[in-house]
mmCIF file of the N, C-alpha and C atoms, coordinates in Angstrom:
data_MODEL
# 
_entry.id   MODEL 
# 
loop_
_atom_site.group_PDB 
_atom_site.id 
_atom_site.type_symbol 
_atom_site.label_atom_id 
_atom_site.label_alt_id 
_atom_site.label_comp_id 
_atom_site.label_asym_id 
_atom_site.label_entity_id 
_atom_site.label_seq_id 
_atom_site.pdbx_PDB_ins_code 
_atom_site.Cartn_x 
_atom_site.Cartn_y 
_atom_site.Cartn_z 
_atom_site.occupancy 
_atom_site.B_iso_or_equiv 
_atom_site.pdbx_formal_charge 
_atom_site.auth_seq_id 
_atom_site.auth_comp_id 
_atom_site.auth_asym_id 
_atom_site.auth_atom_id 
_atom_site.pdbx_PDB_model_num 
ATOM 1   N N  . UNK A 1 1  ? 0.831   -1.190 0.000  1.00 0.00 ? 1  UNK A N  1 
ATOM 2   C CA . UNK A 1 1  ? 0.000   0.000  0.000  1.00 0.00 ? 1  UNK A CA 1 
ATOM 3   C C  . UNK A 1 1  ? 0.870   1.247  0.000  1.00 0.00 ? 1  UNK A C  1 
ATOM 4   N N  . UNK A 1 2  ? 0.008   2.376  -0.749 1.00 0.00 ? 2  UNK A N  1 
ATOM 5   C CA . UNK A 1 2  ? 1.317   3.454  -0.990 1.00 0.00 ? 2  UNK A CA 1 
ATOM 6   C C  . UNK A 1 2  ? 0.538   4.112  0.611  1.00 0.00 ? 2  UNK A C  1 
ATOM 7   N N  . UNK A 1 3  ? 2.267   4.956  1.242  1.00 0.00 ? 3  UNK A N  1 
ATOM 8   C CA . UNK A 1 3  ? 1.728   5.369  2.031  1.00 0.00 ? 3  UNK A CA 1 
ATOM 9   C C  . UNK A 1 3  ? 1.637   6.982  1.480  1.00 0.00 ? 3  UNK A C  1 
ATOM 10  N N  . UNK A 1 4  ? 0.826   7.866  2.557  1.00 0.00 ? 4  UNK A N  1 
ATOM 11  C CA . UNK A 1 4  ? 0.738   8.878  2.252  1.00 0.00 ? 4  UNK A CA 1 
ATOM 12  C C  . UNK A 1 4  ? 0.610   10.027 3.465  1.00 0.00 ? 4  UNK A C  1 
ATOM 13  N N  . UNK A 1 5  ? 0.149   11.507 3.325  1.00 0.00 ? 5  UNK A N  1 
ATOM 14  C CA . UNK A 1 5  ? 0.376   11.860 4.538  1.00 0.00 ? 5  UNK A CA 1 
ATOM 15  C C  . UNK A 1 5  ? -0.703  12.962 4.574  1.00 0.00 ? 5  UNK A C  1 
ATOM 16  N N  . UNK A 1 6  ? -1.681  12.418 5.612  1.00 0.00 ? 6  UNK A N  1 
ATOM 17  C CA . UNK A 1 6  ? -3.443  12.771 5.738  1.00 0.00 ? 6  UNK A CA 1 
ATOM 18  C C  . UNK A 1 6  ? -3.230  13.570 6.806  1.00 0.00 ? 6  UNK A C  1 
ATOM 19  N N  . UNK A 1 7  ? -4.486  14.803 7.057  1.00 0.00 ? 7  UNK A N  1 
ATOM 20  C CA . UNK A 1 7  ? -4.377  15.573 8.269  1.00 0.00 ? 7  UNK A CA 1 
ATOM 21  C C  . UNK A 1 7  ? -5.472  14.746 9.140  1.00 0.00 ? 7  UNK A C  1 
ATOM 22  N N  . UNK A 1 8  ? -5.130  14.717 10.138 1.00 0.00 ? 8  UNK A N  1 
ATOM 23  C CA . UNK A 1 8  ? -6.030  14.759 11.429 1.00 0.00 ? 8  UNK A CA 1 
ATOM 24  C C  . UNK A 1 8  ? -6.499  15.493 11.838 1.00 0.00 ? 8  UNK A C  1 
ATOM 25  N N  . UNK A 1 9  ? -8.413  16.183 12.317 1.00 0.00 ? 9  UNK A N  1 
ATOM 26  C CA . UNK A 1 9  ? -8.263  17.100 13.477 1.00 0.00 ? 9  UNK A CA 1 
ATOM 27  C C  . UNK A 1 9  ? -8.341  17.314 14.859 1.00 0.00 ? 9  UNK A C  1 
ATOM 28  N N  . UNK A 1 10 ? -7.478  17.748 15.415 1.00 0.00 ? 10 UNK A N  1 
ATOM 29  C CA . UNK A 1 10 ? -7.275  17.749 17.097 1.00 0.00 ? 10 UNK A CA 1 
ATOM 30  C C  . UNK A 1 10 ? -8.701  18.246 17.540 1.00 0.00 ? 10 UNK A C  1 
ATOM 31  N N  . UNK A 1 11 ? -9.002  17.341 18.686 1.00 0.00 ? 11 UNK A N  1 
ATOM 32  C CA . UNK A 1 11 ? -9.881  18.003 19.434 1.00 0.00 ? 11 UNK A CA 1 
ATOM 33  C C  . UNK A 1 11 ? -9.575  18.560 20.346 1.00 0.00 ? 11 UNK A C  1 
ATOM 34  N N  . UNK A 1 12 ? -10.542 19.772 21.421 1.00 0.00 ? 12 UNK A N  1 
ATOM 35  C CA . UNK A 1 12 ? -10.141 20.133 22.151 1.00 0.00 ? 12 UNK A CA 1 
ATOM 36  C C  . UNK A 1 12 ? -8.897  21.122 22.481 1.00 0.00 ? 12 UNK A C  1 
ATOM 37  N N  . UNK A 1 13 ? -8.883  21.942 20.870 1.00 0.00 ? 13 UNK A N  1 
ATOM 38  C CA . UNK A 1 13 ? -7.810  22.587 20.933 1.00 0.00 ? 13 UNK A CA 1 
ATOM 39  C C  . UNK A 1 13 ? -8.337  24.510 21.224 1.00 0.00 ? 13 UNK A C  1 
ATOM 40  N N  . UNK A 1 14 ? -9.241  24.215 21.042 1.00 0.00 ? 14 UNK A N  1 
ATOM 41  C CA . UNK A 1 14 ? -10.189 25.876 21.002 1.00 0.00 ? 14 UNK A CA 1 
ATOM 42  C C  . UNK A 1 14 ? -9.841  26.399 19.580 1.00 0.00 ? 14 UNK A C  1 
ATOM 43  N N  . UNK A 1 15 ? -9.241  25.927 18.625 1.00 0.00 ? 15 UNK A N  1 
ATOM 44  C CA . UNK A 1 15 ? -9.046  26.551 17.356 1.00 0.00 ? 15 UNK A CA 1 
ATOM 45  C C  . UNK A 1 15 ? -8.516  25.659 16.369 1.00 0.00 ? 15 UNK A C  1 
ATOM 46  N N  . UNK A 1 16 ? -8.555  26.233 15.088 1.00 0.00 ? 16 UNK A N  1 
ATOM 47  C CA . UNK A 1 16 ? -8.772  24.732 14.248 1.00 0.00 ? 16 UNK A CA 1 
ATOM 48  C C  . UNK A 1 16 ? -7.269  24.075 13.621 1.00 0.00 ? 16 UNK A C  1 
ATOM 49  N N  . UNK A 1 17 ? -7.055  22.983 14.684 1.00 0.00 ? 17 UNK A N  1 
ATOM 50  C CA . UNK A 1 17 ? -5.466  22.268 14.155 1.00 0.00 ? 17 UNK A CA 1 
ATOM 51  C C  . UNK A 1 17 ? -5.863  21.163 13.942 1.00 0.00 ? 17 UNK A C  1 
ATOM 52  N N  . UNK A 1 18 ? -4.413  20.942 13.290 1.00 0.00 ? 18 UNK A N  1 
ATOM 53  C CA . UNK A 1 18 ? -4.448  19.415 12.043 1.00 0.00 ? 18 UNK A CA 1 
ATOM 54  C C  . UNK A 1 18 ? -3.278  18.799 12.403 1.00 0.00 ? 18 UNK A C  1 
ATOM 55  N N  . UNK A 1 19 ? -3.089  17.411 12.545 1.00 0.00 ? 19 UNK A N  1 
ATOM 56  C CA . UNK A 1 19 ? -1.891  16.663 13.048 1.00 0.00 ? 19 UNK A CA 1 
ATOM 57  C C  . UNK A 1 19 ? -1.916  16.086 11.550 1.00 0.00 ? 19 UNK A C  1 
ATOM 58  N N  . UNK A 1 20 ? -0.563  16.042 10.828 1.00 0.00 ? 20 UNK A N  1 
ATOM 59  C CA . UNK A 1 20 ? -0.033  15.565 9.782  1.00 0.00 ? 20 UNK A CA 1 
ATOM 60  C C  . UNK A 1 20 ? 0.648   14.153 10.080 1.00 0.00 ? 20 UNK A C  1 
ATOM 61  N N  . UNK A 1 21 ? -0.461  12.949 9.701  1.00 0.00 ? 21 UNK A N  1 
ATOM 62  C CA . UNK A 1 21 ? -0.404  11.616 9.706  1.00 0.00 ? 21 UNK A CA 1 
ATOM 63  C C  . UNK A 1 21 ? -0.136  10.810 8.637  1.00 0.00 ? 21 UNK A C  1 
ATOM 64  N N  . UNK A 1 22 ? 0.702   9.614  8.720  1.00 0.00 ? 22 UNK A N  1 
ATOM 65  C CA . UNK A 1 22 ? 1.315   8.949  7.853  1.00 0.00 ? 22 UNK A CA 1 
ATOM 66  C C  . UNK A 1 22 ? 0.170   7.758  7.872  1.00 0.00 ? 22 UNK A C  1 
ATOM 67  N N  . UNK A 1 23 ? -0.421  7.559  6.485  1.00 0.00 ? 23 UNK A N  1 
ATOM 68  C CA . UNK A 1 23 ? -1.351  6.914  6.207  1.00 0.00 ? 23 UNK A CA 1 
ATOM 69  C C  . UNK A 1 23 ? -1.290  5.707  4.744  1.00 0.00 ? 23 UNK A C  1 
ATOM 70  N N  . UNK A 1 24 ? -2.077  4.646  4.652  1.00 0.00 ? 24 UNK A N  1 
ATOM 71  C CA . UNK A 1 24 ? -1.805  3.666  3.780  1.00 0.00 ? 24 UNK A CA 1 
ATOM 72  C C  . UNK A 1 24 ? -3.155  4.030  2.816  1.00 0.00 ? 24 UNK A C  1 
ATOM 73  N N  . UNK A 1 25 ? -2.792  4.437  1.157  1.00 0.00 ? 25 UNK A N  1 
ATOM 74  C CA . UNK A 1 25 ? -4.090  4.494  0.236  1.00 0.00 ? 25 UNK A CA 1 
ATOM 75  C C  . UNK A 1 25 ? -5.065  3.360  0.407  1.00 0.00 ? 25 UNK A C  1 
ATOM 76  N N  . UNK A 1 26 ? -6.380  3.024  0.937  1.00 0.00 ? 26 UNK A N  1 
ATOM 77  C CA . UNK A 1 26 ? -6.969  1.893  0.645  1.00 0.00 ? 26 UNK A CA 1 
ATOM 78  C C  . UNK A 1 26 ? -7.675  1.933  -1.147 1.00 0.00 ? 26 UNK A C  1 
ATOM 79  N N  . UNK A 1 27 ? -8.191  2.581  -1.079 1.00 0.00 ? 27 UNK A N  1 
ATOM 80  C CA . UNK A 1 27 ? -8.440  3.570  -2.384 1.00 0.00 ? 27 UNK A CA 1 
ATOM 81  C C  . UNK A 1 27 ? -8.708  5.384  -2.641 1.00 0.00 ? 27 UNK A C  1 
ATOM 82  N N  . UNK A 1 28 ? -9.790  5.258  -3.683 1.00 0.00 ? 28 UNK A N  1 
ATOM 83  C CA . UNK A 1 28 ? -10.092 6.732  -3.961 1.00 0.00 ? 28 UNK A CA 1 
ATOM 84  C C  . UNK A 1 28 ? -9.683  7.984  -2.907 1.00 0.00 ? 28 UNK A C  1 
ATOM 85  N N  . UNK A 1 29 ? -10.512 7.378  -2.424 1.00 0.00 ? 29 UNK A N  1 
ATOM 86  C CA . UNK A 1 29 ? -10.900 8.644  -0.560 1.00 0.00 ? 29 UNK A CA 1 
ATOM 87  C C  . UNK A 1 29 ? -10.381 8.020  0.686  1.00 0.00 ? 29 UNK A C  1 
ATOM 88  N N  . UNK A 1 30 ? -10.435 6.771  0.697  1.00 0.00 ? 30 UNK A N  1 
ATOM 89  C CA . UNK A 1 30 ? -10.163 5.561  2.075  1.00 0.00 ? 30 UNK A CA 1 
ATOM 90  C C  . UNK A 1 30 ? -8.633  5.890  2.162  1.00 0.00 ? 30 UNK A C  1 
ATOM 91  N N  . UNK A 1 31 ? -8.420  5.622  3.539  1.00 0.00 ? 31 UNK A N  1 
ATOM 92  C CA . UNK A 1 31 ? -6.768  6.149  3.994  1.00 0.00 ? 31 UNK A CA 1 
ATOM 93  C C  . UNK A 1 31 ? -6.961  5.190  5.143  1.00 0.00 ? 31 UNK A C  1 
ATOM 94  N N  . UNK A 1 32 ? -5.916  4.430  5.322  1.00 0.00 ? 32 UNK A N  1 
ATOM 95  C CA . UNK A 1 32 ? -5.827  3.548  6.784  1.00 0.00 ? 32 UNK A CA 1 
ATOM 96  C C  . UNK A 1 32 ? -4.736  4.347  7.907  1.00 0.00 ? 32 UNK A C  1 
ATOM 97  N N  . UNK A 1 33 ? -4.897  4.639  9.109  1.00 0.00 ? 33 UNK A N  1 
ATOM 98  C CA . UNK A 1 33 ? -4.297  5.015  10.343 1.00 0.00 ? 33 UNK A CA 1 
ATOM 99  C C  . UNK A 1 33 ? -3.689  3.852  10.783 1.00 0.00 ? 33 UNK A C  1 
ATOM 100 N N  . UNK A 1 34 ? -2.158  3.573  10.490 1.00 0.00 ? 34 UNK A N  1 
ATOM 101 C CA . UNK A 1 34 ? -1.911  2.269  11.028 1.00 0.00 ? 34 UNK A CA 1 
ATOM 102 C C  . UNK A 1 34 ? -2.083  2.041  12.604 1.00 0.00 ? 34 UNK A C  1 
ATOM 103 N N  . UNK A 1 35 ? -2.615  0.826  12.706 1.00 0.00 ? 35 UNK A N  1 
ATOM 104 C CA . UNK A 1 35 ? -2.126  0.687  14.582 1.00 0.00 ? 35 UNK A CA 1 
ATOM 105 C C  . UNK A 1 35 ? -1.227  0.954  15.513 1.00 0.00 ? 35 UNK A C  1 
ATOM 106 N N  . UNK A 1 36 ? -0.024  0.963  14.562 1.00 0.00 ? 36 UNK A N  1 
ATOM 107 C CA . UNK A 1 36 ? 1.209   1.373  15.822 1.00 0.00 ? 36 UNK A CA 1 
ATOM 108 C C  . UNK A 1 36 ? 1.379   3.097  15.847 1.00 0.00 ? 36 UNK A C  1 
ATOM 109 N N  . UNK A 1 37 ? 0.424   3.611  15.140 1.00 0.00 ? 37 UNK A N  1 
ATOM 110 C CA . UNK A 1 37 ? 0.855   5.084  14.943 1.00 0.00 ? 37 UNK A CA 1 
ATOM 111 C C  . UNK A 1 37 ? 0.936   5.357  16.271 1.00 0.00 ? 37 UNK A C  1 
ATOM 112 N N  . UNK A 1 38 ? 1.632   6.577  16.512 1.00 0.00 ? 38 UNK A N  1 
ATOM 113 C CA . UNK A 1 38 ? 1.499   7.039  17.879 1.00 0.00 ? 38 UNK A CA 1 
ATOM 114 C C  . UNK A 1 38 ? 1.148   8.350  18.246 1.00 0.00 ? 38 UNK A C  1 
ATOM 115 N N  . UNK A 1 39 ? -0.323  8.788  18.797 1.00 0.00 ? 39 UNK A N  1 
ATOM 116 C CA . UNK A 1 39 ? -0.916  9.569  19.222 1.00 0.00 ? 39 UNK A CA 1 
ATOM 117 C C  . UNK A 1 39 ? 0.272   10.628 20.472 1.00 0.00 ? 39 UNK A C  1 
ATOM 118 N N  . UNK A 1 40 ? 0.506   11.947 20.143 1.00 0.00 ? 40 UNK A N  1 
ATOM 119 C CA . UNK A 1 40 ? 1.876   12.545 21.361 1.00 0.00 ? 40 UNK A CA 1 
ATOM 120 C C  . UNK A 1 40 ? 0.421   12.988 22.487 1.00 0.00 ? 40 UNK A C  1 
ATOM 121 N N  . UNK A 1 41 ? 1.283   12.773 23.766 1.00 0.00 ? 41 UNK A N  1 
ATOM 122 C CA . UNK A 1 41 ? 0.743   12.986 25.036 1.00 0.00 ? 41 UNK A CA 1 
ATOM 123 C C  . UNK A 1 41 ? 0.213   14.364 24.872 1.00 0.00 ? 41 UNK A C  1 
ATOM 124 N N  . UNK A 1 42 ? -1.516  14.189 25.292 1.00 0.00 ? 42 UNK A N  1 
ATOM 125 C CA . UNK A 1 42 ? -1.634  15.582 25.007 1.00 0.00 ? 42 UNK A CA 1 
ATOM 126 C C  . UNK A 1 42 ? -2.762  15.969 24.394 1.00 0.00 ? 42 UNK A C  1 
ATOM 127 N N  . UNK A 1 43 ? -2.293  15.141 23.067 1.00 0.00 ? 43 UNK A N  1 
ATOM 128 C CA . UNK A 1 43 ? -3.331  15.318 22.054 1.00 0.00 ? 43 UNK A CA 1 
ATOM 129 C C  . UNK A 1 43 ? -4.497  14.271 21.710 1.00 0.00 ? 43 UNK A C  1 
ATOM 130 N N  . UNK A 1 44 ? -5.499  14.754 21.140 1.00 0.00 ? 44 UNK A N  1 
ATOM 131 C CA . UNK A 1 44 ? -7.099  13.810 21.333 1.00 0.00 ? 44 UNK A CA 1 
ATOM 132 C C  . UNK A 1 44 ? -7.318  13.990 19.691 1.00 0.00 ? 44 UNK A C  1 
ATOM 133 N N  . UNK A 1 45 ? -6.867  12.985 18.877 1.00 0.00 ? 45 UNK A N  1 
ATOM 134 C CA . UNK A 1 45 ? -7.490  13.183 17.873 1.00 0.00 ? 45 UNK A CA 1 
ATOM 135 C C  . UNK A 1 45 ? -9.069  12.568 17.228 1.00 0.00 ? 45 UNK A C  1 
ATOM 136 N N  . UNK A 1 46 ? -9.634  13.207 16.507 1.00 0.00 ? 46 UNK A N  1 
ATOM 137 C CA . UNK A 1 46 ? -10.485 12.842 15.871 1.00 0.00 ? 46 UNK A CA 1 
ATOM 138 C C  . UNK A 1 46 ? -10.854 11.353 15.404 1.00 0.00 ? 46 UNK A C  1 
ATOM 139 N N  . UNK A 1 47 ? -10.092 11.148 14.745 1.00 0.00 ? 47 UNK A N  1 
ATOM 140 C CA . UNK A 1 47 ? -9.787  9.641  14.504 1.00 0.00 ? 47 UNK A CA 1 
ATOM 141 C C  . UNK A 1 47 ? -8.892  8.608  14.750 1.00 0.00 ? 47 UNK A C  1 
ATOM 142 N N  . UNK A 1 48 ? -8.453  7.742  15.461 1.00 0.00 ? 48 UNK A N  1 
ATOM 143 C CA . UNK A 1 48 ? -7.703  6.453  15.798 1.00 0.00 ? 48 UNK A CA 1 
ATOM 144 C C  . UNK A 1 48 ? -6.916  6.131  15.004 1.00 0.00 ? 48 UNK A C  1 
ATOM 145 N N  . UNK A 1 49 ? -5.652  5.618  15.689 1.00 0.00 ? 49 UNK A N  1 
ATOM 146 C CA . UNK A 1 49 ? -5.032  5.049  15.059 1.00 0.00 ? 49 UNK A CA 1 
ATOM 147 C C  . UNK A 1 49 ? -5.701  3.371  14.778 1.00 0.00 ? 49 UNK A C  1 
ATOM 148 N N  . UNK A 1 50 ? -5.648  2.467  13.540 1.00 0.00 ? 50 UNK A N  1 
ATOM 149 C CA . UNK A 1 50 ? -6.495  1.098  13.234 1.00 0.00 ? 50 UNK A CA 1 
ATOM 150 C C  . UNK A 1 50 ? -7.966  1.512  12.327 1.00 0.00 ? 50 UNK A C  1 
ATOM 151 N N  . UNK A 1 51 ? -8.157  3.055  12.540 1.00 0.00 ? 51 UNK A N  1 
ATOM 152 C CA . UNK A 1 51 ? -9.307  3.246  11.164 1.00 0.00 ? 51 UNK A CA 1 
ATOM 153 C C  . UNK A 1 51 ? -9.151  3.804  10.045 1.00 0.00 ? 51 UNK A C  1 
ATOM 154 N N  . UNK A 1 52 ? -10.044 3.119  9.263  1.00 0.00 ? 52 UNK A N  1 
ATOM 155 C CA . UNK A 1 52 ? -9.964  3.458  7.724  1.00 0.00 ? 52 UNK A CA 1 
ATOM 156 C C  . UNK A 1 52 ? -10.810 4.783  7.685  1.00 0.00 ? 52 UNK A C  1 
ATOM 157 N N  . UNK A 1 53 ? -10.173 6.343  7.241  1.00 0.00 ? 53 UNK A N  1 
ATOM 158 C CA . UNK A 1 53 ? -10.943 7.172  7.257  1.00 0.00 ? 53 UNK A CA 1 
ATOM 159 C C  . UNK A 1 53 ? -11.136 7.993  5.642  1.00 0.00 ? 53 UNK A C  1 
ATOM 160 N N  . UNK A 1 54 ? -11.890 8.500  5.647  1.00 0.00 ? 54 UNK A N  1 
ATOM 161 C CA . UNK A 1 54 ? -12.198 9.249  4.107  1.00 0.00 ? 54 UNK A CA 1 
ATOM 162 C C  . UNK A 1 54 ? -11.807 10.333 4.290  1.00 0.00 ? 54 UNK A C  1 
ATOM 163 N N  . UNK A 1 55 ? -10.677 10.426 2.994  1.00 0.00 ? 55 UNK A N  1 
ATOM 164 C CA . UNK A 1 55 ? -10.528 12.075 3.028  1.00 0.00 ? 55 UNK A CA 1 
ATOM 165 C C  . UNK A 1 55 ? -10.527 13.148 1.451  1.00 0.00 ? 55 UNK A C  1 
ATOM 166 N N  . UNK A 1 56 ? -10.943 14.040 2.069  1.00 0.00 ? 56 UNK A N  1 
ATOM 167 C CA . UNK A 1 56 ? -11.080 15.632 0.960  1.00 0.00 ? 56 UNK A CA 1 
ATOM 168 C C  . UNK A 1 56 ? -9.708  16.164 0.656  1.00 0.00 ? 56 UNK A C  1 
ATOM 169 N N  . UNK A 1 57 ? -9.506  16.814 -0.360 1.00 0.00 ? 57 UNK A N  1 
ATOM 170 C CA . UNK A 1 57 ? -8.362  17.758 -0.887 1.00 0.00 ? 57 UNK A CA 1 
ATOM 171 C C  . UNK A 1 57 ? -9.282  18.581 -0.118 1.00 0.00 ? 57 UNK A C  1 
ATOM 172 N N  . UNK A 1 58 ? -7.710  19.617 0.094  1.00 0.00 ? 58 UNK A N  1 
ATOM 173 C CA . UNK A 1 58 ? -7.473  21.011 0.405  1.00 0.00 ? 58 UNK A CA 1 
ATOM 174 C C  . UNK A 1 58 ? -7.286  21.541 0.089  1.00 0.00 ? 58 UNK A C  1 
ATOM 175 N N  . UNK A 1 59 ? -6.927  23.282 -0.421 1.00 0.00 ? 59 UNK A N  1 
ATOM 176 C CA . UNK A 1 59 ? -5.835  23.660 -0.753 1.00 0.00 ? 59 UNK A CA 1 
ATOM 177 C C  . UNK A 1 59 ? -5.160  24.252 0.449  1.00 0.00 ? 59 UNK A C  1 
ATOM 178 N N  . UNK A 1 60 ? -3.810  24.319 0.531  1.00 0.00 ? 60 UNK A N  1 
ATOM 179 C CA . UNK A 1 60 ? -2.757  24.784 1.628  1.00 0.00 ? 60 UNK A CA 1 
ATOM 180 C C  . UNK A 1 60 ? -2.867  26.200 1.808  1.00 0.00 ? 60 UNK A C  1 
ATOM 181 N N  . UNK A 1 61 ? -2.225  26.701 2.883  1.00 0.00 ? 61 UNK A N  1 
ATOM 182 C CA . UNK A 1 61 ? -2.007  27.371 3.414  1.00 0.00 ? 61 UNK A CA 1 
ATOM 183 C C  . UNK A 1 61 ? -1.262  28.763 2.339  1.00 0.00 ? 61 UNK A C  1 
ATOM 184 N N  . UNK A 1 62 ? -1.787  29.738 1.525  1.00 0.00 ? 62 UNK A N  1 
ATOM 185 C CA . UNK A 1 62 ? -1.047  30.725 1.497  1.00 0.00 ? 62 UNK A CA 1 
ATOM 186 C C  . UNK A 1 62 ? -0.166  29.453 -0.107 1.00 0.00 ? 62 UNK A C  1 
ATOM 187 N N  . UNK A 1 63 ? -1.516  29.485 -0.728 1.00 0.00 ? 63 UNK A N  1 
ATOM 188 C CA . UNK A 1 63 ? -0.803  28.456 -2.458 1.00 0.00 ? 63 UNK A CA 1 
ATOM 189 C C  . UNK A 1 63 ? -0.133  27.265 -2.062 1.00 0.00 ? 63 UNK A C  1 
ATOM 190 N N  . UNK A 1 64 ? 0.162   26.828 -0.591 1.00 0.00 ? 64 UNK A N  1 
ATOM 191 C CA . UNK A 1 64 ? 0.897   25.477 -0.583 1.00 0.00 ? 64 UNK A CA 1 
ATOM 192 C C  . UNK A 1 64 ? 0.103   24.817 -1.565 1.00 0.00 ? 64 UNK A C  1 
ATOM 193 N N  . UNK A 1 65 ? 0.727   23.233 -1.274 1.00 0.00 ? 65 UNK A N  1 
ATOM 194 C CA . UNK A 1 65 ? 0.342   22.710 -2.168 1.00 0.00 ? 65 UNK A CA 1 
ATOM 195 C C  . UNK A 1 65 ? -1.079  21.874 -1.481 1.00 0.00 ? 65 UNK A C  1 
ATOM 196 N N  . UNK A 1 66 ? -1.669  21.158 -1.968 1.00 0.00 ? 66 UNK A N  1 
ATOM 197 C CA . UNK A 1 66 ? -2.948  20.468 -1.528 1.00 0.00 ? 66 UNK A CA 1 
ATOM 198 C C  . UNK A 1 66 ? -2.638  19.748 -0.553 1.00 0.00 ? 66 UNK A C  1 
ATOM 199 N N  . UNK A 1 67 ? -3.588  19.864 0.394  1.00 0.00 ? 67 UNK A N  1 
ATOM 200 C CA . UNK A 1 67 ? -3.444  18.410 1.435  1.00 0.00 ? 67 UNK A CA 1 
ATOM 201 C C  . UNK A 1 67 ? -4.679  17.356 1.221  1.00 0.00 ? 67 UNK A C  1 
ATOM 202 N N  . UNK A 1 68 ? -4.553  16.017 2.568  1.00 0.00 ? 68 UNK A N  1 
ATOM 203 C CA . UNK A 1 68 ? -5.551  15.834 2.453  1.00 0.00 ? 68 UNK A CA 1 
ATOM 204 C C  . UNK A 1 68 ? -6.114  15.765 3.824  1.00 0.00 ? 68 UNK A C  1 
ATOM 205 N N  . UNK A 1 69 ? -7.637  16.360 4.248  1.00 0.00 ? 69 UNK A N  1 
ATOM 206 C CA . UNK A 1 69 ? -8.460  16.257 5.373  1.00 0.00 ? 69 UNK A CA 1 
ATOM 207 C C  . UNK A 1 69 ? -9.054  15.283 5.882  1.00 0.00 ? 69 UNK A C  1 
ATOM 208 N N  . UNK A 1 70 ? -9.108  14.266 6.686  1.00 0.00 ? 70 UNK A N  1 
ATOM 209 C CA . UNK A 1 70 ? -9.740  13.178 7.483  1.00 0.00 ? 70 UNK A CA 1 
ATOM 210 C C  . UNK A 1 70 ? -11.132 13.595 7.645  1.00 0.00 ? 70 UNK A C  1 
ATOM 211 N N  . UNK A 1 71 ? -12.524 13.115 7.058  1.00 0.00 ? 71 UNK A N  1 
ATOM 212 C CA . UNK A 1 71 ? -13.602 13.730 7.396  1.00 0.00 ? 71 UNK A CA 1 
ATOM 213 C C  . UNK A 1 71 ? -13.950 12.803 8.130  1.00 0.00 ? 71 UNK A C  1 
ATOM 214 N N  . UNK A 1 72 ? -14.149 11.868 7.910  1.00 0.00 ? 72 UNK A N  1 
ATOM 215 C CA . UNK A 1 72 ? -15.067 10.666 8.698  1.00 0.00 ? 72 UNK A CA 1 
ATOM 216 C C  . UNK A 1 72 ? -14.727 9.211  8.477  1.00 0.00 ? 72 UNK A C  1 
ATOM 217 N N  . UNK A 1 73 ? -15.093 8.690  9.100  1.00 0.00 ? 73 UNK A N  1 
ATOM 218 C CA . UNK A 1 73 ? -14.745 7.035  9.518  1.00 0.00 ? 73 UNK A CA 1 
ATOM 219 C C  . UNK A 1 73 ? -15.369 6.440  8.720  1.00 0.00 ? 73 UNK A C  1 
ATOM 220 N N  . UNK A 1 74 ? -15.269 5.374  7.904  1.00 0.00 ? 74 UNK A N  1 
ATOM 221 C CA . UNK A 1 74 ? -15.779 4.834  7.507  1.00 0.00 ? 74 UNK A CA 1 
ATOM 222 C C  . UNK A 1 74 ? -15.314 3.109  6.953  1.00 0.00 ? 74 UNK A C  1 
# 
């Protein structure tokens, strides 16, 4: 599986951040969170490490280049 590198969003942060996660293509939209990923002390993300989540293009920050957004589990 190619890997790739999906945003997460933090909860509980009072404003809107993204943890940049190393993820496996399942297909189209599907992205797998491997199990051993490791969540840093602290932080509450949205989605788990062990789920397959769907994600959206972005565009970056100020013309970066595209990312991709974790919407939902599936």
């Amino acid at each position: 599986m190619k890997t790739v590198t999906i945003y997460v969003n933090l909860e509980n942060e009072g404003v809107d951040s993204w943890r940049p996660v190393d993820a496996q293509k399942v297909d189209h939209e599907k992205y797998f969170i491997p199990d051993d990923t490791i969540i840093p002390e602290g932080e509450v993300w949205q989605f788990q490490p062990g789920k397959v989540v769907r994600c959206v293009p972005a565009q970056g920050k100020d013309g970066e280049e595209e990312t991709l957004l974790a919407v939902e589990s599936v």
